[in-house]
LUMVOKE-122713 format. One record per atom (N, C-alpha, C): x, y negated, z; chain; residue number from 1; residue in one letter; atom name. Coordinates in nm, 2 decimals. Layout:
// residues N
<atom x="X" y="Y" z="Z" ch="A" i="NUM" aa="A" at="CA"/>
...
This chain:
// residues 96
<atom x="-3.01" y="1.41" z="2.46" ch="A" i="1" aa="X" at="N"/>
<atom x="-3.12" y="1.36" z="2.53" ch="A" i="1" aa="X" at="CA"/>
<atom x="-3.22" y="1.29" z="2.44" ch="A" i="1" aa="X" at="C"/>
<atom x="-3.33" y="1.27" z="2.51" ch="A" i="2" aa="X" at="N"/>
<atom x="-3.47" y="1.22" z="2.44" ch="A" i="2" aa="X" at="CA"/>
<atom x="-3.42" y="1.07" z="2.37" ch="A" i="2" aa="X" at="C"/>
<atom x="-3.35" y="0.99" z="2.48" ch="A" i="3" aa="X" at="N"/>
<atom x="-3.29" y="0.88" z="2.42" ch="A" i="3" aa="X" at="CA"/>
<atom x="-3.21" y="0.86" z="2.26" ch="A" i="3" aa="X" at="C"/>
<atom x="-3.09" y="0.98" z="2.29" ch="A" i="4" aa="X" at="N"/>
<atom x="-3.01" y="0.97" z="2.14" ch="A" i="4" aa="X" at="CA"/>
<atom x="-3.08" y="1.06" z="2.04" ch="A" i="4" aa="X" at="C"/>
<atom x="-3.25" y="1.07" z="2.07" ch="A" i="5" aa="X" at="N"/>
<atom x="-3.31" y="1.15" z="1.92" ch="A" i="5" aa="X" at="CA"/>
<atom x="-3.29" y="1.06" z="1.81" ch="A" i="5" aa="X" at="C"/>
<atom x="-3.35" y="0.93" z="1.87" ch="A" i="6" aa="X" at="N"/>
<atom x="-3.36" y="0.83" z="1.73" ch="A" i="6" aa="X" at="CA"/>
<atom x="-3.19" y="0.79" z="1.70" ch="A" i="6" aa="X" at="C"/>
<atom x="-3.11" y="0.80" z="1.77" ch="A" i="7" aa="X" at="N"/>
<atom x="-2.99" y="0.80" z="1.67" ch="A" i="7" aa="X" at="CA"/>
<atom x="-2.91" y="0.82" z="1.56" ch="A" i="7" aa="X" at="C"/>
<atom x="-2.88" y="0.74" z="1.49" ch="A" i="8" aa="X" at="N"/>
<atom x="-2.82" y="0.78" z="1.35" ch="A" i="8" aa="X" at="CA"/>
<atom x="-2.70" y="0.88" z="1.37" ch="A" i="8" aa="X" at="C"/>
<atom x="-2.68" y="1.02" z="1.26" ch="A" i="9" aa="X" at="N"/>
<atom x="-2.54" y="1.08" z="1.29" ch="A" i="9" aa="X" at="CA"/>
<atom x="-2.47" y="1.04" z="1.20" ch="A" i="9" aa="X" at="C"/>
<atom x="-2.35" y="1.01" z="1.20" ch="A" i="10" aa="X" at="N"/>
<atom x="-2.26" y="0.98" z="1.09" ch="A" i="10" aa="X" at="CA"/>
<atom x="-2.16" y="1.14" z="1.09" ch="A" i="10" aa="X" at="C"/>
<atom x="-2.19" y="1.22" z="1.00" ch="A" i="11" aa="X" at="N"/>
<atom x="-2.10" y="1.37" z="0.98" ch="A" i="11" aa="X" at="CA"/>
<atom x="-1.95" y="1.35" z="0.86" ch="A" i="11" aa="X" at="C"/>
<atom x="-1.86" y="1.35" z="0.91" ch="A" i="12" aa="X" at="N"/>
<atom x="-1.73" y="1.36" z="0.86" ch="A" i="12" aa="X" at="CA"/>
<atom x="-1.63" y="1.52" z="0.79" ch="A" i="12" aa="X" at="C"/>
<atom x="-1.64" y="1.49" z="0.67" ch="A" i="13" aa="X" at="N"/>
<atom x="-1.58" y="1.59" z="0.63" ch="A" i="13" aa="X" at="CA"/>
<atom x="-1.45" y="1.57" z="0.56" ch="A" i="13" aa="X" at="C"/>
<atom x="-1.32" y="1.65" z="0.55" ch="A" i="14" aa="X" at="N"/>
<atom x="-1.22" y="1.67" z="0.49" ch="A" i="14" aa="X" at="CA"/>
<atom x="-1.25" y="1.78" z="0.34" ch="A" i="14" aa="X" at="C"/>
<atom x="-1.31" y="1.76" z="0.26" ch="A" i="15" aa="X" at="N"/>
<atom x="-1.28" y="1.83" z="0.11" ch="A" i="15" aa="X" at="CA"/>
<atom x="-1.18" y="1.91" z="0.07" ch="A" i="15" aa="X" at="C"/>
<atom x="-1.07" y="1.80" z="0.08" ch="A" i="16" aa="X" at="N"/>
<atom x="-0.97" y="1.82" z="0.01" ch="A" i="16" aa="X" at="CA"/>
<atom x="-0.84" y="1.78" z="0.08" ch="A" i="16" aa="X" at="C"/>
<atom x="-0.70" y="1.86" z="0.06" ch="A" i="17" aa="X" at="N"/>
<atom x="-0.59" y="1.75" z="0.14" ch="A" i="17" aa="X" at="CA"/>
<atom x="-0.50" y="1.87" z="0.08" ch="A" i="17" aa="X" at="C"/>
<atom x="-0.38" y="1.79" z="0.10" ch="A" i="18" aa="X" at="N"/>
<atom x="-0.23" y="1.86" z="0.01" ch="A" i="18" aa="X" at="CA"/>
<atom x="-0.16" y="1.79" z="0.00" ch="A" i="18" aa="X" at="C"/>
<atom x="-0.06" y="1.80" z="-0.06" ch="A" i="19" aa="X" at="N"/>
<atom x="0.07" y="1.74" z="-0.11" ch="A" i="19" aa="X" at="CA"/>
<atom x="0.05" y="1.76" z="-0.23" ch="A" i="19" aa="X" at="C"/>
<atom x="0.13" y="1.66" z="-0.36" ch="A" i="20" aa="X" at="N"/>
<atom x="0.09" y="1.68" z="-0.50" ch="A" i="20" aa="X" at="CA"/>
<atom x="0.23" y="1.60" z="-0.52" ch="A" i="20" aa="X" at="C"/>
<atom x="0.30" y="1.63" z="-0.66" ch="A" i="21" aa="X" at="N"/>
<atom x="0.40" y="1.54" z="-0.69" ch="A" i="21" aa="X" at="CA"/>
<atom x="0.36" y="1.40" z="-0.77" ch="A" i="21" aa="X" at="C"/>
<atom x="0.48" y="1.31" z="-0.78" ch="A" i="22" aa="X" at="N"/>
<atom x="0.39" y="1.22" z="-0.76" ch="A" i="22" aa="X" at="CA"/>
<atom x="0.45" y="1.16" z="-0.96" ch="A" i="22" aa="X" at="C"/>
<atom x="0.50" y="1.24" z="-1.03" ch="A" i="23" aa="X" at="N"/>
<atom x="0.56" y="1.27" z="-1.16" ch="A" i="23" aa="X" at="CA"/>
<atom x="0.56" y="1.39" z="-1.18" ch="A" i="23" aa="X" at="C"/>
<atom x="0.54" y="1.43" z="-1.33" ch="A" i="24" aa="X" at="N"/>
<atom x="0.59" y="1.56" z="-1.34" ch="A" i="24" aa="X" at="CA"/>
<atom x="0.68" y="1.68" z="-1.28" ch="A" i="24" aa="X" at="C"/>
<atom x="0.82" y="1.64" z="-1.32" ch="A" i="25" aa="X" at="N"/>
<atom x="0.88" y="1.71" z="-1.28" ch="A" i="25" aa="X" at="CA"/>
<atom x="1.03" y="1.67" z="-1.13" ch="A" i="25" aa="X" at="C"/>
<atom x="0.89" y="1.56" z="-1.08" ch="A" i="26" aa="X" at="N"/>
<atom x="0.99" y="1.53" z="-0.94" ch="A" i="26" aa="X" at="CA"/>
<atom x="0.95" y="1.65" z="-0.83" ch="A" i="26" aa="X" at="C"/>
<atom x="1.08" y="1.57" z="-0.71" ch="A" i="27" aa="X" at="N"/>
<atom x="1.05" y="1.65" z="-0.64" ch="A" i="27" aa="X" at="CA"/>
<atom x="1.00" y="1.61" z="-0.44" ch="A" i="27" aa="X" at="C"/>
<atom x="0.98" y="1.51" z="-0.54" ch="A" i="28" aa="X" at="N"/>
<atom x="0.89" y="1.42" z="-0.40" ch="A" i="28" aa="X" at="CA"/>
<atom x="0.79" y="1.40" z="-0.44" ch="A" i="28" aa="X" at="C"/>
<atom x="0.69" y="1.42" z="-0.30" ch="A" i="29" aa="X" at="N"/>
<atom x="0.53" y="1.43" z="-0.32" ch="A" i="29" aa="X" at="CA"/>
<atom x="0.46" y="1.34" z="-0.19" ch="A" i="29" aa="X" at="C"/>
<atom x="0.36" y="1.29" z="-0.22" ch="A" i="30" aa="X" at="N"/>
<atom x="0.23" y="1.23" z="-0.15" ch="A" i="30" aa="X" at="CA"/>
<atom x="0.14" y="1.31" z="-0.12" ch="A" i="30" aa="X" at="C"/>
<atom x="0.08" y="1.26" z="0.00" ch="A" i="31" aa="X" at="N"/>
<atom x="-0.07" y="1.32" z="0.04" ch="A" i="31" aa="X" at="CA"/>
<atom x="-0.14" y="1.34" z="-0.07" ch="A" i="31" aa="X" at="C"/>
<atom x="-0.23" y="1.44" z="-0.08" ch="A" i="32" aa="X" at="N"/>
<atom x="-0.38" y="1.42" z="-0.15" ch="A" i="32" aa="X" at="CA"/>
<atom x="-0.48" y="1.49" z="-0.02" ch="A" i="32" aa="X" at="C"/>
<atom x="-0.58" y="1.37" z="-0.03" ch="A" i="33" aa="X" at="N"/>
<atom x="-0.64" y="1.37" z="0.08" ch="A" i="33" aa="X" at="CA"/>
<atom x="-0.79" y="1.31" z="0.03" ch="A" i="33" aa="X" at="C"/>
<atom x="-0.89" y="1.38" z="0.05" ch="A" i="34" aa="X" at="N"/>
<atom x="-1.03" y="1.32" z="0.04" ch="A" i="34" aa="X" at="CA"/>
<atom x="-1.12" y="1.34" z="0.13" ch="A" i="34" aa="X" at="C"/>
<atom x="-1.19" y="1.21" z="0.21" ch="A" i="35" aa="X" at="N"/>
<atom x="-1.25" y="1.22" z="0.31" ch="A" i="35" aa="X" at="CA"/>
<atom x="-1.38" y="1.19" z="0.23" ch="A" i="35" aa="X" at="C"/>
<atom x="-1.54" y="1.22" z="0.30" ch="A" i="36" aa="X" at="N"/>
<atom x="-1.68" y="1.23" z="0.27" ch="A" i="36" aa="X" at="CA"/>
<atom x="-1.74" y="1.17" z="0.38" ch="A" i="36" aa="X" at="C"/>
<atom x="-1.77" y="1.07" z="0.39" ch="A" i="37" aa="X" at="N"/>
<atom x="-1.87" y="1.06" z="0.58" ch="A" i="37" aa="X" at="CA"/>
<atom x="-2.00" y="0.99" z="0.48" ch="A" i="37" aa="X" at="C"/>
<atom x="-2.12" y="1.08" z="0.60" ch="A" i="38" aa="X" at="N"/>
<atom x="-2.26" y="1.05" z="0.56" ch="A" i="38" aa="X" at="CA"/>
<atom x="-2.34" y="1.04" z="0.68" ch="A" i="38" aa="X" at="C"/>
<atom x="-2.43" y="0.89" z="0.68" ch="A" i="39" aa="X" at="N"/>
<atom x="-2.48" y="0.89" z="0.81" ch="A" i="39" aa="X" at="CA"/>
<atom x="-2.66" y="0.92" z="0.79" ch="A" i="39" aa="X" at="C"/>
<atom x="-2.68" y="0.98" z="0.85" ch="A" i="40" aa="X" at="N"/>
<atom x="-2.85" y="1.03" z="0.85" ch="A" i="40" aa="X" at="CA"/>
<atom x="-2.89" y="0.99" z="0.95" ch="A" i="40" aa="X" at="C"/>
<atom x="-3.07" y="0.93" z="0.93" ch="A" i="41" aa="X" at="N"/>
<atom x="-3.16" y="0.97" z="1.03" ch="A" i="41" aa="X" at="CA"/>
<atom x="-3.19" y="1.05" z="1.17" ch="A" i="41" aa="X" at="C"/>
<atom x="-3.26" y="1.05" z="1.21" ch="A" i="42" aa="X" at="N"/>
<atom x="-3.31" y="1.15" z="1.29" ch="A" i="42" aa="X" at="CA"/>
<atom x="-3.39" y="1.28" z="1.20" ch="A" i="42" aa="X" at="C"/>
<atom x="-3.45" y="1.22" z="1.08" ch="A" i="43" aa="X" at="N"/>
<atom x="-3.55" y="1.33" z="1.04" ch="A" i="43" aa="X" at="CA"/>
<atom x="-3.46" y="1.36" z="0.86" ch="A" i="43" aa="X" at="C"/>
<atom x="-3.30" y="1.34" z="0.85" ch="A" i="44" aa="X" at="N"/>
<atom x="-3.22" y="1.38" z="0.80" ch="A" i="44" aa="X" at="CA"/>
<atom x="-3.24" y="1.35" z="0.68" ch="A" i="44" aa="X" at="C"/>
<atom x="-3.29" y="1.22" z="0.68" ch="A" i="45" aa="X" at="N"/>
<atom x="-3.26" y="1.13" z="0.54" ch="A" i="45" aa="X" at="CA"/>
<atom x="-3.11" y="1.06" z="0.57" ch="A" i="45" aa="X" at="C"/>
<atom x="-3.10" y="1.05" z="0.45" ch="A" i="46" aa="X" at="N"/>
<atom x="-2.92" y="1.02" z="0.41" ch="A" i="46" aa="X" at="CA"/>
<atom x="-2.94" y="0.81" z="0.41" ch="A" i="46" aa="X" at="C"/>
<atom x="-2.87" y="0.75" z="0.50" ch="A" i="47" aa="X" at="N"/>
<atom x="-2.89" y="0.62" z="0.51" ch="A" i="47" aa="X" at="CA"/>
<atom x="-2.77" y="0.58" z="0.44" ch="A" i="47" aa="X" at="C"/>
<atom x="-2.63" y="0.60" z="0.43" ch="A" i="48" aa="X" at="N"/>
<atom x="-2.53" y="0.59" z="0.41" ch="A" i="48" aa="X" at="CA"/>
<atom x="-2.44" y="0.68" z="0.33" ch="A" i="48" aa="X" at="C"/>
<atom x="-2.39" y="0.67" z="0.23" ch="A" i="49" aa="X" at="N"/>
<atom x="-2.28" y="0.80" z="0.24" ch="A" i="49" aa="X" at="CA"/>
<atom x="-2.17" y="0.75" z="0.13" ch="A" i="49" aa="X" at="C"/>
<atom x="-2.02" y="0.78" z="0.16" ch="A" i="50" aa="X" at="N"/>
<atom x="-1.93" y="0.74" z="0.08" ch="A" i="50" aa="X" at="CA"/>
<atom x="-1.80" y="0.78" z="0.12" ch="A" i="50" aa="X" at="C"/>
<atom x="-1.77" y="0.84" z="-0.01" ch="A" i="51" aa="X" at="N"/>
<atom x="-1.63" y="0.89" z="-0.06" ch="A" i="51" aa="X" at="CA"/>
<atom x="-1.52" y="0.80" z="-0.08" ch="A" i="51" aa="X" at="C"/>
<atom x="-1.40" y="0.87" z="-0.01" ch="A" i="52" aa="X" at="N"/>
<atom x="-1.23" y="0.84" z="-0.05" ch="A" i="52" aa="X" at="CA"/>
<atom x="-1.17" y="0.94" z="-0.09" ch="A" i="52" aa="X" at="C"/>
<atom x="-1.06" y="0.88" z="-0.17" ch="A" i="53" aa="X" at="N"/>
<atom x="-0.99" y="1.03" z="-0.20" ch="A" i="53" aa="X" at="CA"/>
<atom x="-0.84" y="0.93" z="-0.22" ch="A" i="53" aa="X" at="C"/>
<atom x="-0.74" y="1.03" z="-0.27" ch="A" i="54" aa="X" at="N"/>
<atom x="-0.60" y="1.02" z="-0.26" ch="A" i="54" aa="X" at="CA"/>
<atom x="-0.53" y="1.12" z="-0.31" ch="A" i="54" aa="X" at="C"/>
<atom x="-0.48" y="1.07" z="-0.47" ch="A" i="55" aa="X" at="N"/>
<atom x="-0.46" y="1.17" z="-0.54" ch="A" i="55" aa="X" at="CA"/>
<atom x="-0.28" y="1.15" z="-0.58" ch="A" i="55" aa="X" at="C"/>
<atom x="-0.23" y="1.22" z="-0.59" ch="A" i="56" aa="X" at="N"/>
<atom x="-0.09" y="1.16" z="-0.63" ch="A" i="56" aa="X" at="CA"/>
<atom x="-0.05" y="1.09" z="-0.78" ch="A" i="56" aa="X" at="C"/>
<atom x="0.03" y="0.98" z="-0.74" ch="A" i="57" aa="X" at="N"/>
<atom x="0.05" y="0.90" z="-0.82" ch="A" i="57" aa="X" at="CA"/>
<atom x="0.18" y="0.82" z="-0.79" ch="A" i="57" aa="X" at="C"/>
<atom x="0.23" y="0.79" z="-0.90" ch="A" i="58" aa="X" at="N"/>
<atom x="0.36" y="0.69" z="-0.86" ch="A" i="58" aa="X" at="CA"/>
<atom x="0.32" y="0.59" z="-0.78" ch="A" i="58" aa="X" at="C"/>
<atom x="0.15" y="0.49" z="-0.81" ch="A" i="59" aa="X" at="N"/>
<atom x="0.11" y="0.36" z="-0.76" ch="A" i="59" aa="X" at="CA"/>
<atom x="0.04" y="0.41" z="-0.63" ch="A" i="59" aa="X" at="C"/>
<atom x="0.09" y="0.59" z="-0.56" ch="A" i="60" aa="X" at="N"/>
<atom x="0.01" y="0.61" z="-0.40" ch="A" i="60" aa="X" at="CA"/>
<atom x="0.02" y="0.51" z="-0.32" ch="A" i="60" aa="X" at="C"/>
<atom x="0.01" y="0.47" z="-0.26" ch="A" i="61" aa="X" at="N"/>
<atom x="0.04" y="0.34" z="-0.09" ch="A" i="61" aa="X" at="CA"/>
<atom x="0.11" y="0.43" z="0.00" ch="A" i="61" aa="X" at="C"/>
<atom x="0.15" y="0.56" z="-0.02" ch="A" i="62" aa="X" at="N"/>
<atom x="0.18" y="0.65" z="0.08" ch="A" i="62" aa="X" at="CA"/>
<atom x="0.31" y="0.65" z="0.03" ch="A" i="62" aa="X" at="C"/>
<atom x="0.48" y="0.69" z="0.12" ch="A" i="63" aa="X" at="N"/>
<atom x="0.57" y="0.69" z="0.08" ch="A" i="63" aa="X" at="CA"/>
<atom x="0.61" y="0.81" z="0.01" ch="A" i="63" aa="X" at="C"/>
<atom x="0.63" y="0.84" z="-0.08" ch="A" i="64" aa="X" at="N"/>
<atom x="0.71" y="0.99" z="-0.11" ch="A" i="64" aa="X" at="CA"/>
<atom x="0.80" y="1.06" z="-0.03" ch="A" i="64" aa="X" at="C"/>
<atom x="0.78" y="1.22" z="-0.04" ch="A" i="65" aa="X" at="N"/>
<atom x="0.85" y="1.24" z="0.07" ch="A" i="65" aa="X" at="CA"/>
<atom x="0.95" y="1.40" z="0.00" ch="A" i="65" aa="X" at="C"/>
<atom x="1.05" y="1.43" z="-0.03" ch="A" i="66" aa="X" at="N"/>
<atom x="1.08" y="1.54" z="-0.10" ch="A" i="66" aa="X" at="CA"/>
<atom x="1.03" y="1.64" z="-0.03" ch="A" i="66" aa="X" at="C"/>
<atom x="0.98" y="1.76" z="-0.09" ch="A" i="67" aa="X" at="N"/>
<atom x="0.90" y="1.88" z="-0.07" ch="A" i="67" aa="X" at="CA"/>
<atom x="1.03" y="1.95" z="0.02" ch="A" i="67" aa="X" at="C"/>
<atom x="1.14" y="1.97" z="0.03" ch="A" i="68" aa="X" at="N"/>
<atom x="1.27" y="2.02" z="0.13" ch="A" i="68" aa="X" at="CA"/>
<atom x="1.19" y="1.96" z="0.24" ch="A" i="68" aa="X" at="C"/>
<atom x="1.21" y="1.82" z="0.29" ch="A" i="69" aa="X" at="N"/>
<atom x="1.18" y="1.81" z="0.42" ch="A" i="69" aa="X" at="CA"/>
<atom x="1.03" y="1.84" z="0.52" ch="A" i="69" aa="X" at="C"/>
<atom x="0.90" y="1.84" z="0.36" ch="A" i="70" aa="X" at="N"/>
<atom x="0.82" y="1.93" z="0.44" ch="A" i="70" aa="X" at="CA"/>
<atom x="0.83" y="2.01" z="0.48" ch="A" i="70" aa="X" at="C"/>
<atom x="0.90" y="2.13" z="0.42" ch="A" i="71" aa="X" at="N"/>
<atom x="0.89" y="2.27" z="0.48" ch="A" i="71" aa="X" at="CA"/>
<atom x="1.00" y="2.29" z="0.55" ch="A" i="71" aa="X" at="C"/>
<atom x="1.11" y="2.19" z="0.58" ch="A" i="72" aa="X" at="N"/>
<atom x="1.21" y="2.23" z="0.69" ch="A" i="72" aa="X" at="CA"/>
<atom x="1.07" y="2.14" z="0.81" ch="A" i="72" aa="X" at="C"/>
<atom x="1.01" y="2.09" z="0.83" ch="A" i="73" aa="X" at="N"/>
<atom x="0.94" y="1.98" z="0.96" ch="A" i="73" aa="X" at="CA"/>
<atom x="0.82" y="2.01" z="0.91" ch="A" i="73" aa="X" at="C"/>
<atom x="0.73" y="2.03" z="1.01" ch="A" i="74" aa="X" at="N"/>
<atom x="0.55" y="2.07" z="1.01" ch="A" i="74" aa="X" at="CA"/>
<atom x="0.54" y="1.91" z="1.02" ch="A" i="74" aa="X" at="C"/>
<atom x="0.63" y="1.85" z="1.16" ch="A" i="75" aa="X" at="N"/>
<atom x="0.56" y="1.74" z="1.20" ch="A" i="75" aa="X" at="CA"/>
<atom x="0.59" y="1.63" z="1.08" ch="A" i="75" aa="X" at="C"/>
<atom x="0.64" y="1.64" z="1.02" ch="A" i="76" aa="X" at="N"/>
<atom x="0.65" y="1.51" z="0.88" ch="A" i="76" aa="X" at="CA"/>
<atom x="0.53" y="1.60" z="0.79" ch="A" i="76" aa="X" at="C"/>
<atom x="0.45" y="1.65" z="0.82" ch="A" i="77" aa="X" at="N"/>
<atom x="0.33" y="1.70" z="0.71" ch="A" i="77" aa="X" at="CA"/>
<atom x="0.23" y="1.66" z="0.76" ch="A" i="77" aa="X" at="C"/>
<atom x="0.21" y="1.70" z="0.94" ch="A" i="78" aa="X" at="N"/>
<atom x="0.14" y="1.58" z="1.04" ch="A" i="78" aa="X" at="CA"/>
<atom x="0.14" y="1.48" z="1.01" ch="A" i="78" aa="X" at="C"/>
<atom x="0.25" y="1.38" z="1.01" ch="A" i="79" aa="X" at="N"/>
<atom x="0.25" y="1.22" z="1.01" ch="A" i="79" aa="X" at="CA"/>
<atom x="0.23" y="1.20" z="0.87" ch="A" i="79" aa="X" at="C"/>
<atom x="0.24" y="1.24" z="0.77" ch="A" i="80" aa="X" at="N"/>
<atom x="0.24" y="1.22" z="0.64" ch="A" i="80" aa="X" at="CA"/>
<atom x="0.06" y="1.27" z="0.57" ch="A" i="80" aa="X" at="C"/>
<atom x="-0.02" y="1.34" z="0.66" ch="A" i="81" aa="X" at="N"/>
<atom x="-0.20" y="1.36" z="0.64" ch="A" i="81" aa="X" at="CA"/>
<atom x="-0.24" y="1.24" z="0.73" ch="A" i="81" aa="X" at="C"/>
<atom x="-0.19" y="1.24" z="0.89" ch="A" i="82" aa="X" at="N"/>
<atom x="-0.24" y="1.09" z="0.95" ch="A" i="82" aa="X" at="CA"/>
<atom x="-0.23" y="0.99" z="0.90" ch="A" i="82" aa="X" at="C"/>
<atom x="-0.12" y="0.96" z="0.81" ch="A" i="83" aa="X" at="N"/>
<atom x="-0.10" y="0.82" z="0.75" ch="A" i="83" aa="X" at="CA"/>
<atom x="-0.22" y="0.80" z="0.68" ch="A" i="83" aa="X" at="C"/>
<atom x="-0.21" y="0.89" z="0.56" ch="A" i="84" aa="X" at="N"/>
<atom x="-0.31" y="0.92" z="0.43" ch="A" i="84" aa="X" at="CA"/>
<atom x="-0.46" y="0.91" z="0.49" ch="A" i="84" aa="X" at="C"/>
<atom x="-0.50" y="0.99" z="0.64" ch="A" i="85" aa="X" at="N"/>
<atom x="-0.58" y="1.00" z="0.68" ch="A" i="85" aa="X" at="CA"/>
<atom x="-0.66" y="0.87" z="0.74" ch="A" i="85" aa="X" at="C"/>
<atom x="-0.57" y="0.79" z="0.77" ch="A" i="86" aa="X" at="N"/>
<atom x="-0.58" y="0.65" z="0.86" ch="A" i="86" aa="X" at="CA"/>
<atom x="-0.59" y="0.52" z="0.71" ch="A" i="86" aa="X" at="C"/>
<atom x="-0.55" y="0.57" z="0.65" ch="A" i="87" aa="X" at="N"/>
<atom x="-0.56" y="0.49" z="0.51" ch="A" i="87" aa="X" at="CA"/>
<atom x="-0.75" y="0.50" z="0.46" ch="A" i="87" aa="X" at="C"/>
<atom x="-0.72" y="0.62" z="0.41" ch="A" i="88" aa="X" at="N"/>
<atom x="-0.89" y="0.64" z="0.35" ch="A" i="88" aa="X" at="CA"/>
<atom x="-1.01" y="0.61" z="0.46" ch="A" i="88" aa="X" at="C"/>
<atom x="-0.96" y="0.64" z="0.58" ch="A" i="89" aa="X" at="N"/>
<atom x="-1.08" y="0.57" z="0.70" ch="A" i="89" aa="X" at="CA"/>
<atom x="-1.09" y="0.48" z="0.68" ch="A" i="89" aa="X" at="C"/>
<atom x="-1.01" y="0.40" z="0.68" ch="A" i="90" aa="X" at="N"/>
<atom x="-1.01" y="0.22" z="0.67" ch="A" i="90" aa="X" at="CA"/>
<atom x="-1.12" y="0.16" z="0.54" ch="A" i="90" aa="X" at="C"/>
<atom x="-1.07" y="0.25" z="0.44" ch="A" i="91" aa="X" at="N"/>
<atom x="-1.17" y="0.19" z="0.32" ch="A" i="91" aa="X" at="CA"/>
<atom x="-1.30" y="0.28" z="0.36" ch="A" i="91" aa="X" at="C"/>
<atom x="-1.35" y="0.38" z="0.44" ch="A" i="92" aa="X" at="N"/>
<atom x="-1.42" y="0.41" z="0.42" ch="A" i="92" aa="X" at="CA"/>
<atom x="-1.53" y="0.35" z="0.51" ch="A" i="92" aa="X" at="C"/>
<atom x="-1.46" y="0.24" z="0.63" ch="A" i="93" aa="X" at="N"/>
<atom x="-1.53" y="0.20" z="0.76" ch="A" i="93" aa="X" at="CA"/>
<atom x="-1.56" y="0.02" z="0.69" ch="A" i="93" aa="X" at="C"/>
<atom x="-1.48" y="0.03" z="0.62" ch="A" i="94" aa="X" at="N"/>
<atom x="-1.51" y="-0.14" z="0.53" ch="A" i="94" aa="X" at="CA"/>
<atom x="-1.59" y="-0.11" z="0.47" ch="A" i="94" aa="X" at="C"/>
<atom x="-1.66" y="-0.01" z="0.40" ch="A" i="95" aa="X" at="N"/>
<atom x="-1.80" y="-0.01" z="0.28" ch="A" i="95" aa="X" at="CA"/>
<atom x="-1.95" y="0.02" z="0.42" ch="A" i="95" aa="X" at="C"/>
<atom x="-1.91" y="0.02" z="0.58" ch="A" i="96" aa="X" at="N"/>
<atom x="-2.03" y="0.01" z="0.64" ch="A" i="96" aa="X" at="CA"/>
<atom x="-2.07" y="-0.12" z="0.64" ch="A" i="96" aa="X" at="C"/>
């Protein structure tokens, strides 16, 4: 509507997302997950915009999870991108 022209859009992208180990030669892995959100104008100037990401590492916040139980369960690959995913939103909703 004519009303929500002048509204700002805030557009949400996923880049990047995986599993990565979280040492060499282990065999448990963390999310890697990078979210992008950018809020524009109406006439598509950029007001806002900022990056998270989530790379593997021994110091992730995310728990490790052995690569066996991903591919025996989708849904622990589910709950294990929402965690990661619910994580980088948080830092990305604190820098508005």
């Amino acid at each position: 509507t004519a009303e929500n022209a002048t509204l700002p859009v805030i557009t949400v992208s996923v880049p990047m997302y995986g599993f990565g180990v979280t040492h060499g030669l282990g065999e448990n892995v963390v999310p890697i997950f990078k979210i992008t959100a950018a809020m524009t104008d109406n006439t598509g100037k950029v007001m806002w915009t900022e990056s998270e990401m989530m790379l593997p590492s021994i110091m992730s916040p995310m728990d490790a999870t052995p690569w066996v139980k991903l591919r025996a369960d989708p849904k622990i690959v589910e709950r294990d991108w929402r965690k990661a995913s619910r994580y980088i939103a948080q830092k990305i909703i604190g820098t508005l």
